[in-house]
ChimeraX commands (.cxc) that place a marker at each C-alpha (Angstrom):
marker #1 position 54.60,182.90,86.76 radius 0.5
marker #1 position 56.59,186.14,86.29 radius 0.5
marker #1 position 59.59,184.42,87.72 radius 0.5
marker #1 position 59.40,181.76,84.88 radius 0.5
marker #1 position 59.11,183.73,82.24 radius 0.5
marker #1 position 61.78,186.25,83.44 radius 0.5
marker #1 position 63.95,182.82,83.75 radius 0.5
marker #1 position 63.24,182.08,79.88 radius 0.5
marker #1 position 63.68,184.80,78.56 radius 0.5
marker #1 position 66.99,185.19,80.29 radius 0.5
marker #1 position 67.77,182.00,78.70 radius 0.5
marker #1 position 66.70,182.72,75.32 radius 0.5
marker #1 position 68.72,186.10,75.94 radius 0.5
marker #1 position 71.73,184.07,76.96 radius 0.5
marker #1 position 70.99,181.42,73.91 radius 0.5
marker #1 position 71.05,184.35,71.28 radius 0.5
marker #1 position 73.71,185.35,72.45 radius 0.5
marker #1 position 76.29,182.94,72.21 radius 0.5
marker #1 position 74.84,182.00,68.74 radius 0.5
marker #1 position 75.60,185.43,67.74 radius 0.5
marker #1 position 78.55,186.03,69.14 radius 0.5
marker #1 position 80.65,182.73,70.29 radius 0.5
marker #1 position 79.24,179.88,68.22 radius 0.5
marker #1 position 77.54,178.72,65.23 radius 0.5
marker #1 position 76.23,175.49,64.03 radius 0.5
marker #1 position 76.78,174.73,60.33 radius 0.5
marker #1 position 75.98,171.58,58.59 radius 0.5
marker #1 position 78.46,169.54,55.79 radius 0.5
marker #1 position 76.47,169.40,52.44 radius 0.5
marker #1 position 79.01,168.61,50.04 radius 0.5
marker #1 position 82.03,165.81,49.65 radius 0.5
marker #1 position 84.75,168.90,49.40 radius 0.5
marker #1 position 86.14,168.14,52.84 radius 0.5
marker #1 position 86.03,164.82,52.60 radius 0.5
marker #1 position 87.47,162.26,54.75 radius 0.5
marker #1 position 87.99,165.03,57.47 radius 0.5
marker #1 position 84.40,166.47,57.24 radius 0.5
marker #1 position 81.58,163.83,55.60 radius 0.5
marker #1 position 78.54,165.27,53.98 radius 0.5
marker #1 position 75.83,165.31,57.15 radius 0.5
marker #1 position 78.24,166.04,59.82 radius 0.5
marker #1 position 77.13,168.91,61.69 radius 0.5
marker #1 position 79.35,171.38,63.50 radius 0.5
marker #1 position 79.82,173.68,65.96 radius 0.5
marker #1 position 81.81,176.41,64.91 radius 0.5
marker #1 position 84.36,179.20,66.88 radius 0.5
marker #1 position 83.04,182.45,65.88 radius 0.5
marker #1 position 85.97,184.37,68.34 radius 0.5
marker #1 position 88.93,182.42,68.18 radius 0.5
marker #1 position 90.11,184.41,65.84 radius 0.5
marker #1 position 88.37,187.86,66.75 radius 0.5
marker #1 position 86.77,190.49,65.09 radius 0.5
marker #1 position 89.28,192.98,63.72 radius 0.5
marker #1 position 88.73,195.61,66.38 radius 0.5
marker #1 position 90.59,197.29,69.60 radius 0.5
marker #1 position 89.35,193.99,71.50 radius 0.5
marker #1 position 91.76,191.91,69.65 radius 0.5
marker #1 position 94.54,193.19,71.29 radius 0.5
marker #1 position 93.34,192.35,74.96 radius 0.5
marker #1 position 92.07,188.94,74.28 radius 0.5
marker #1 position 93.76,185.36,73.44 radius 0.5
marker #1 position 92.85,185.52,69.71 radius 0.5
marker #1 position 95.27,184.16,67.31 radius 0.5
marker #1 position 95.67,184.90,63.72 radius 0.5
marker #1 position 94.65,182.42,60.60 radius 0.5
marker #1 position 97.05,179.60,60.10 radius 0.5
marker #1 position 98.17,177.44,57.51 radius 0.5
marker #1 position 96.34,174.21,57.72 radius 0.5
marker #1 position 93.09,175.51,59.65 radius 0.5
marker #1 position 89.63,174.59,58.83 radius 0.5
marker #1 position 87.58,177.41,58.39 radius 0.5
marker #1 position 84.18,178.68,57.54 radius 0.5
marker #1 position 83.26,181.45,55.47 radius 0.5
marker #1 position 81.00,183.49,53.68 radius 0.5
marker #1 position 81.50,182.84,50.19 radius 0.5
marker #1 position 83.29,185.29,48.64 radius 0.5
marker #1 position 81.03,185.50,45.42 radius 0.5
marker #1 position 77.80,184.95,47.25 radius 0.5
marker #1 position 77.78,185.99,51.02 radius 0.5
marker #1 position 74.72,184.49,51.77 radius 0.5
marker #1 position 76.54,180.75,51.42 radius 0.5
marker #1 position 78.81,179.72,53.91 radius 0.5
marker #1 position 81.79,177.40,53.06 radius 0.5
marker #1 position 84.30,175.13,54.79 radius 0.5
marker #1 position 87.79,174.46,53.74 radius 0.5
marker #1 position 91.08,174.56,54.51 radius 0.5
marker #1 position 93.65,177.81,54.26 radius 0.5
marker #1 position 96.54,176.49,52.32 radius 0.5
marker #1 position 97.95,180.46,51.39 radius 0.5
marker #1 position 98.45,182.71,53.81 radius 0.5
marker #1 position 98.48,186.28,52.61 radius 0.5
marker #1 position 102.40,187.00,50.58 radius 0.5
marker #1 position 102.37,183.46,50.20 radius 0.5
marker #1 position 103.51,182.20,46.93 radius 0.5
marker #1 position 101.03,178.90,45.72 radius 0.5
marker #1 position 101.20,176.38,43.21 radius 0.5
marker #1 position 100.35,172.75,41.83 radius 0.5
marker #1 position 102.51,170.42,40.22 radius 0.5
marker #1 position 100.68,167.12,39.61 radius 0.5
marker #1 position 98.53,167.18,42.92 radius 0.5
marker #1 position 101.54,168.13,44.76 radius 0.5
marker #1 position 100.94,171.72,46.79 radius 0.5
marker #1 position 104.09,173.67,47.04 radius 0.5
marker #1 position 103.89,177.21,48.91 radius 0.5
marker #1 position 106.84,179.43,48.91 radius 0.5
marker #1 position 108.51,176.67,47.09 radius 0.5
marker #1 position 108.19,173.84,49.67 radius 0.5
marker #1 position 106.15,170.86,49.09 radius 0.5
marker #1 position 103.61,171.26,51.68 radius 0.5
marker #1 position 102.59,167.83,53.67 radius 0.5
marker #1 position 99.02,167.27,53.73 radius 0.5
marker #1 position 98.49,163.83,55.45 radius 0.5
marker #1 position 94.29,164.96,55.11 radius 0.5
marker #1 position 94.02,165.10,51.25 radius 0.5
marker #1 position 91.92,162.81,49.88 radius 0.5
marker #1 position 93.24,161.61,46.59 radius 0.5
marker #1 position 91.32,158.93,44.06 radius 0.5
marker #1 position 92.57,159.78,40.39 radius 0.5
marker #1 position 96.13,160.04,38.64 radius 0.5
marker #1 position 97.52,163.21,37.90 radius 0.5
marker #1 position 96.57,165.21,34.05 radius 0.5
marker #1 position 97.51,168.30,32.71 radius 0.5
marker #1 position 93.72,169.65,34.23 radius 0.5
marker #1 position 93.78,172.80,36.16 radius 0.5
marker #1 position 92.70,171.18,39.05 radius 0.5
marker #1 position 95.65,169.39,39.29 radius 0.5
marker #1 position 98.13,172.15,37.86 radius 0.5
marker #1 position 97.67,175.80,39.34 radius 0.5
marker #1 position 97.70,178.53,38.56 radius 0.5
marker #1 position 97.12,177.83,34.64 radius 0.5
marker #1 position 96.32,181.35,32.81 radius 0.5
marker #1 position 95.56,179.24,29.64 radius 0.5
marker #1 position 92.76,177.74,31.43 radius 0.5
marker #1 position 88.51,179.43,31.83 radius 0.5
marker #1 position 86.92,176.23,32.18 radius 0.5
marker #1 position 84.88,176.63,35.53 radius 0.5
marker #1 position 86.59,179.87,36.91 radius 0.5
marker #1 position 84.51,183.11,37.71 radius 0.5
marker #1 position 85.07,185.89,35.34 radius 0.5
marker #1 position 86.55,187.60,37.97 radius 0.5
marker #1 position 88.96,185.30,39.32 radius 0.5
marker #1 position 90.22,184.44,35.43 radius 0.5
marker #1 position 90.85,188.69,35.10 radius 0.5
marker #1 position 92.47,188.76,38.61 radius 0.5
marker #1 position 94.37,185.44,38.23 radius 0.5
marker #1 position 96.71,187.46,35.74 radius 0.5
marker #1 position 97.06,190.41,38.11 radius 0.5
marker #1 position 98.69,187.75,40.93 radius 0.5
marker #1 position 100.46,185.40,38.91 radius 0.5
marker #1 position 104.56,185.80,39.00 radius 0.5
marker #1 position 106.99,182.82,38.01 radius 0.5
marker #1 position 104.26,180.17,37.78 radius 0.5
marker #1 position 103.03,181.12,41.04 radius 0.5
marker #1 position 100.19,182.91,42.87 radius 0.5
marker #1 position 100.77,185.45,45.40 radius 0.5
marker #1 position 97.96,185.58,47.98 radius 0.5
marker #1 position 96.82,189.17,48.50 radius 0.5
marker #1 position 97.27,190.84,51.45 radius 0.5
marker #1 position 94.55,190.29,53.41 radius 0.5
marker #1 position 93.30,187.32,52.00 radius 0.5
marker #1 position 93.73,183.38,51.71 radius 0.5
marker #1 position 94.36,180.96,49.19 radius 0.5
marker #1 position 91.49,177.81,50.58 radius 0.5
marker #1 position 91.20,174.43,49.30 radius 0.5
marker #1 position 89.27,171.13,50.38 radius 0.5
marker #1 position 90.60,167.89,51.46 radius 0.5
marker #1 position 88.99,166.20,48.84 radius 0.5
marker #1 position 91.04,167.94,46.22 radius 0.5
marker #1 position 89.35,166.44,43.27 radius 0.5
marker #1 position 86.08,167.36,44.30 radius 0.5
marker #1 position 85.98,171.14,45.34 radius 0.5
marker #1 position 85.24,173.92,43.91 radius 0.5
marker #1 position 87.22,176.49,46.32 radius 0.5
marker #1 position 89.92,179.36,45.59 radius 0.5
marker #1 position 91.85,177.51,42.26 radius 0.5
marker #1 position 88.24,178.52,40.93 radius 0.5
marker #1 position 86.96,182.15,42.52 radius 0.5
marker #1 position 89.35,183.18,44.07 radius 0.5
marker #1 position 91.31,184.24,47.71 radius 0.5
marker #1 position 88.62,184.93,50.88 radius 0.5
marker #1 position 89.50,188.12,52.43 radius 0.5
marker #1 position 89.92,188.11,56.37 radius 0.5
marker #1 position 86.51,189.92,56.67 radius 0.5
marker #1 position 84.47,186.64,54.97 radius 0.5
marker #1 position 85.87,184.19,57.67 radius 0.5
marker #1 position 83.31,183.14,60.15 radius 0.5
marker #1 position 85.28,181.33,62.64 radius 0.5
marker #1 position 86.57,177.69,62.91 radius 0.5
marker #1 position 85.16,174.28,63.49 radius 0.5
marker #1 position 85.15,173.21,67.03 radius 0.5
marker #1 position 83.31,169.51,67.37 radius 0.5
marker #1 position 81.00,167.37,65.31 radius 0.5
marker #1 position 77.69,167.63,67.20 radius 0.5
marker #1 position 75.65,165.37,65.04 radius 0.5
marker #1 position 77.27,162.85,61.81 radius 0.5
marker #1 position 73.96,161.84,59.72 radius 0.5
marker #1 position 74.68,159.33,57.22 radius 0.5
marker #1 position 72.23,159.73,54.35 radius 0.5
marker #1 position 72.09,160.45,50.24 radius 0.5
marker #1 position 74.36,163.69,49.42 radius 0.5
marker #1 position 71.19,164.98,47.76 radius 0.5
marker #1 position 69.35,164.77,50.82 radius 0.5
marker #1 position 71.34,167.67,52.22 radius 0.5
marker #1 position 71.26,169.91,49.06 radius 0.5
marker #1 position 67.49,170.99,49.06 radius 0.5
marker #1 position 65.96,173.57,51.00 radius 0.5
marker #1 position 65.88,174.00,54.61 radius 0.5
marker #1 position 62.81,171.91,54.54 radius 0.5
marker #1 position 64.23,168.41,53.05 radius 0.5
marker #1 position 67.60,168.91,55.19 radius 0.5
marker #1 position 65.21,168.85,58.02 radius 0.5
marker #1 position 63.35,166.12,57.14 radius 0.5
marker #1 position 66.64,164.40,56.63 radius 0.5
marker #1 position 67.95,165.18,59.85 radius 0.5
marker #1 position 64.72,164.65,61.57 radius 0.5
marker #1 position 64.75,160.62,59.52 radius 0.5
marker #1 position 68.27,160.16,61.52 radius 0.5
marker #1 position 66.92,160.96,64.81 radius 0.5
marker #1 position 63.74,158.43,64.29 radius 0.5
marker #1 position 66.34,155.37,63.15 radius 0.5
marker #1 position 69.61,155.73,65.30 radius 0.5
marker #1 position 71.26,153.23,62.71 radius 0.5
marker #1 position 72.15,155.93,60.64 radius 0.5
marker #1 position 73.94,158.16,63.15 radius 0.5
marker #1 position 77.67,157.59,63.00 radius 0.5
marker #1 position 78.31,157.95,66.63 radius 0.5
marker #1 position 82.16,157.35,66.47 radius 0.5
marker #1 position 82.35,161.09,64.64 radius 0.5
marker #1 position 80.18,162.59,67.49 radius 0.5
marker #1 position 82.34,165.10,69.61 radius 0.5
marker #1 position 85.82,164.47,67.23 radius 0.5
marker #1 position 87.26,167.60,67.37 radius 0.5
marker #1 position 89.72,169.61,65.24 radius 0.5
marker #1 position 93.46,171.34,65.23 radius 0.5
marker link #1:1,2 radius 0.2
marker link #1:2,3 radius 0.2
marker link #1:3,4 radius 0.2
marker link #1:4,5 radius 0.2
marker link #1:5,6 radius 0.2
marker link #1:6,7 radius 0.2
marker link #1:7,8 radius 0.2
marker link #1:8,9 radius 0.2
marker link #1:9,10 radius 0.2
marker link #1:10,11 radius 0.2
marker link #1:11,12 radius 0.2
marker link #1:12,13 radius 0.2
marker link #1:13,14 radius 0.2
marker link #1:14,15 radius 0.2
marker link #1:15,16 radius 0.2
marker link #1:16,17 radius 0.2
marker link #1:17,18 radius 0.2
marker link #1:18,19 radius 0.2
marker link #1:19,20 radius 0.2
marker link #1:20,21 radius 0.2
marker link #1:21,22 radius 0.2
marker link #1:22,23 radius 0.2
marker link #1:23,24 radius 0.2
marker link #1:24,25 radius 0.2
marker link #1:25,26 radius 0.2
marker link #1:26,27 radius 0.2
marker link #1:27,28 radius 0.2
marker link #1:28,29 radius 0.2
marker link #1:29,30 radius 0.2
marker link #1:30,31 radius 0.2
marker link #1:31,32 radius 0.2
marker link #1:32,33 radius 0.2
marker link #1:33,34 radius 0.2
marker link #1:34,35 radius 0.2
marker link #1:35,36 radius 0.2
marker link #1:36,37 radius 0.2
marker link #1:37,38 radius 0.2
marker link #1:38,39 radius 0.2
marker link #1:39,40 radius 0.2
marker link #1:40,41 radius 0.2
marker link #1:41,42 radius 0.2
marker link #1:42,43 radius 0.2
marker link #1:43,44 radius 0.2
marker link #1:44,45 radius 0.2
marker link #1:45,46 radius 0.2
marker link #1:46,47 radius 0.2
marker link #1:47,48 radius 0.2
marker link #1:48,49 radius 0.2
marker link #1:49,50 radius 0.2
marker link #1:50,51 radius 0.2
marker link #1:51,52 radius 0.2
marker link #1:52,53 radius 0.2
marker link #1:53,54 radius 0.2
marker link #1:54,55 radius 0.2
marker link #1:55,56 radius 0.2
marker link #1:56,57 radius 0.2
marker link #1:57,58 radius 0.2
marker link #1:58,59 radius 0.2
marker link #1:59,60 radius 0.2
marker link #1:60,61 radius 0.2
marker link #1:61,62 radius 0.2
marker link #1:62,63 radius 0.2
marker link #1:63,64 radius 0.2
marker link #1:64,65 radius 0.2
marker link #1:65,66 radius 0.2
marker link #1:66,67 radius 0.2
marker link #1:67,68 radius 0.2
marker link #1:68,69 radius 0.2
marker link #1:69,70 radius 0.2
marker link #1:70,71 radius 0.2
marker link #1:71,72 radius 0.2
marker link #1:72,73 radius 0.2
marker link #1:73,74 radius 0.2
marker link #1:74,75 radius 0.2
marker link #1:75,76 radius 0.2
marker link #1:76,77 radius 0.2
marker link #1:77,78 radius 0.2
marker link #1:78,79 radius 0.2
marker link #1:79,80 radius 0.2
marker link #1:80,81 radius 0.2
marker link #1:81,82 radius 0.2
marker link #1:82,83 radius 0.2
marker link #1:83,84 radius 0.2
marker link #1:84,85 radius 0.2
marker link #1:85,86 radius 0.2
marker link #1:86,87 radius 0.2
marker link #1:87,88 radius 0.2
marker link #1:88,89 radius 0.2
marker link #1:89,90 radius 0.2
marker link #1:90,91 radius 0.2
marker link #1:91,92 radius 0.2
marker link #1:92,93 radius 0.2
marker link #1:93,94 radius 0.2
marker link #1:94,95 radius 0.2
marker link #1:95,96 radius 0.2
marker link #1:96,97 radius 0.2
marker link #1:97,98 radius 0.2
marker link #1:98,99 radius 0.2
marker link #1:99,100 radius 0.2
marker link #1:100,101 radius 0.2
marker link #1:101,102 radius 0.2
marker link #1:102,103 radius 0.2
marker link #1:103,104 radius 0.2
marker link #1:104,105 radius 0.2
marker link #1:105,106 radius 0.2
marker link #1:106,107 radius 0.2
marker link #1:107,108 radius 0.2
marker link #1:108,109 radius 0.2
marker link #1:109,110 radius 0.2
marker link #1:110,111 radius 0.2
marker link #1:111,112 radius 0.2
marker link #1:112,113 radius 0.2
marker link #1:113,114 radius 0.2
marker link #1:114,115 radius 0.2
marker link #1:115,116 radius 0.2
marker link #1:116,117 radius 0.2
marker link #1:117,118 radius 0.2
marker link #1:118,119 radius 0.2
marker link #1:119,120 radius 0.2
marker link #1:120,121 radius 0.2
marker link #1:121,122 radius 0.2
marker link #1:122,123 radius 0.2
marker link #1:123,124 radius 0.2
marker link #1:124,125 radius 0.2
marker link #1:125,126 radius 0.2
marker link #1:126,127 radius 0.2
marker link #1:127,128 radius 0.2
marker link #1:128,129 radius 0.2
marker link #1:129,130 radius 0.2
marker link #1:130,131 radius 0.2
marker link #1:131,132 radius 0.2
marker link #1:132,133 radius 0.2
marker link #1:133,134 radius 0.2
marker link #1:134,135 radius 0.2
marker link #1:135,136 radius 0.2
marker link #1:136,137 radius 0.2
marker link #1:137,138 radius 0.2
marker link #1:138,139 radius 0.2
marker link #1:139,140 radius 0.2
marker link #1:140,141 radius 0.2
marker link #1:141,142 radius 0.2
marker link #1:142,143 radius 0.2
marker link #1:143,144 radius 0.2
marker link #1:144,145 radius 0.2
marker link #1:145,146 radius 0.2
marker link #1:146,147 radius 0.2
marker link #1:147,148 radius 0.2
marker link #1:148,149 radius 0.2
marker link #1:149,150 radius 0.2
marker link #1:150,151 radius 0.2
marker link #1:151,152 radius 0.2
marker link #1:152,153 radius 0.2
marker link #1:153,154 radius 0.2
marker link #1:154,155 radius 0.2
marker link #1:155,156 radius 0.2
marker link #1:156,157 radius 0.2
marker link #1:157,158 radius 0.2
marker link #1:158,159 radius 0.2
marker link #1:159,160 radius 0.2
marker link #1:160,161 radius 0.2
marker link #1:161,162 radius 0.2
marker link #1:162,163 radius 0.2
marker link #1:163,164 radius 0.2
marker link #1:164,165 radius 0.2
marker link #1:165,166 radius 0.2
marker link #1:166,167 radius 0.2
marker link #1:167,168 radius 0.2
marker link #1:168,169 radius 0.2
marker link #1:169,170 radius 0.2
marker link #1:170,171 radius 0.2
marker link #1:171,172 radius 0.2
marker link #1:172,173 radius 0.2
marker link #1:173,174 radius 0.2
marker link #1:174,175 radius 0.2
marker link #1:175,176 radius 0.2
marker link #1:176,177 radius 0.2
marker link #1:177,178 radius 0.2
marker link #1:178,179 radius 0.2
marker link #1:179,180 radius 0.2
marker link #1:180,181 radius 0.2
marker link #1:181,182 radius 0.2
marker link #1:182,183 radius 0.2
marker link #1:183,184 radius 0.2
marker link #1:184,185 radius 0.2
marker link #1:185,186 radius 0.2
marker link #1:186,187 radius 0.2
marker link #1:187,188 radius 0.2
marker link #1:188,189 radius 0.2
marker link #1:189,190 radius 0.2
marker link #1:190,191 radius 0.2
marker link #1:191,192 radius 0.2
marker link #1:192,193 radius 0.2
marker link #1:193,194 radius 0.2
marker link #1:194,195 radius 0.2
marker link #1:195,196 radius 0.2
marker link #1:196,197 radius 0.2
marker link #1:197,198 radius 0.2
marker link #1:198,199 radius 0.2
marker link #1:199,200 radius 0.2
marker link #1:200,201 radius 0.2
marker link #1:201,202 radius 0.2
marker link #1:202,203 radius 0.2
marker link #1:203,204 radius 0.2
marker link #1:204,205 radius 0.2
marker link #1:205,206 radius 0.2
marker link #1:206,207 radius 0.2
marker link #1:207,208 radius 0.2
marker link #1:208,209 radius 0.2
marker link #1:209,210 radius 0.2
marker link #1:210,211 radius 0.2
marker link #1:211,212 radius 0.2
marker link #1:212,213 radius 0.2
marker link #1:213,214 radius 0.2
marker link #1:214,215 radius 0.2
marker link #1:215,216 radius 0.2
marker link #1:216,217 radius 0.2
marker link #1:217,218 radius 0.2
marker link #1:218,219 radius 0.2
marker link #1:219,220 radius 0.2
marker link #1:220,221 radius 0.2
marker link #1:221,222 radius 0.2
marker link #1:222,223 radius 0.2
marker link #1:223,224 radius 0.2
marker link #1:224,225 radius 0.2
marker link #1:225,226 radius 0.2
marker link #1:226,227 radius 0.2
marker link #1:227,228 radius 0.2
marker link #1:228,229 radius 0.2
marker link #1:229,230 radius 0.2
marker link #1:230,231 radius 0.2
marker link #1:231,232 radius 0.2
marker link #1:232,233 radius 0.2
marker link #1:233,234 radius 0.2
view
């Protein structure tokens, strides 16, 4: 009897662990990422690819942020959420839009992941940075914005990144609050463990109803898209 319970608790031990320290599941509840991440897709995520800022990092095979990587992160103006997008800036980049088109250091960047459904306006989505525009930006990122801003274009702090989702019409990322400093980044996505295929609001309640959604999945396979199961990312 002792034996087993040393065994499970060495387990739960070893469990903790690694969901401290290596690995994190984190589940898609909005269409920001979309097509590359679908709302109910549920990851695992890297938590030491890119390490943790200390003496460690320069004995093990940790690699800096890059341009184009998926990341999660503690949102910047409310830790407690964690968000998923992709690092378009890296920091003394120079960003900005031109009628959808992203251009960093004065190169159109190629995106082959953006999702795209409307024509270009004169919105700020569409057009960044715009100082003329408030509509939908923190207070703080519309005082900063000013502070950044040279020639038409932003310069990513040191320190920081410029994010943005796929689904570029339908995020609310760093045109709108702001750059994530290195601290707020959790890690990167490693592998869809579970893709769930129910109503968007069905993953925007509580921890309760996302449950209860997931839990519906398991009960009627027919809504599991098993061709995203175990797709994996750059």
């Amino acid at each position: 009897m002792t034996s087993s319970i040393q065994s499970l608790l060495g387990t739960v031990v070893i469990a903790v662990f690694v969901i401290t320290f290596i690995v994190q599941a984190f589940q898609i509840p909005s269409p920001s990422m979309e097509n590359t991440l679908l709302v109910g897709d549920y990851l695992l995520v890297n938590k030491l690819c890119y390490g943790g800022g200390g003496v460690g990092d320069y004995f093990m095979p940790y690699r800096r942020v890059q341009r184009g990587d998926i990341v999660v992160f503690h949102y910047p103006v409310d830790p407690a959420q964690h968000f998923v997008k992709r690092v378009i800036g890296l920091p003394g980049d120079r960003v900005r839009m031109v009628n959808k088109q992203v251009l960093v250091n004065g190169v159109p960047l190629k995106e082959p992941y953006v999702h795209l459904s409307y024509p270009a306006d004169d919105g700020f989505r569409d057009n960044f940075p715009r100082l003329d525009a408030t509509s939908g930006l923190t207070p703080e990122w519309w005082l900063q914005l000013r502070k950044l801003v040279e020639d038409g274009q932003l310069i990513v702090p040191e320190g920081h990144y410029f994010v943005m989702g796929d689904n570029r019409e339908n995020s609310y990322d760093s045109r709108f609050w702001g750059c994530v400093p290195r601290s707020d980044i959790i890690g990167t996505p490693v592998t869809i463990y579970m893709s769930v295929d129910a109503p968007g609001d069905a993953w925007s309640g509580n921890v309760a109803e996302r449950l209860l959604a997931y839990g519906n999945a398991v009960l009627h396979p027919s809504k599991i898209r098993w061709k995203r199961l175990f797709e994996t990312f750059r």
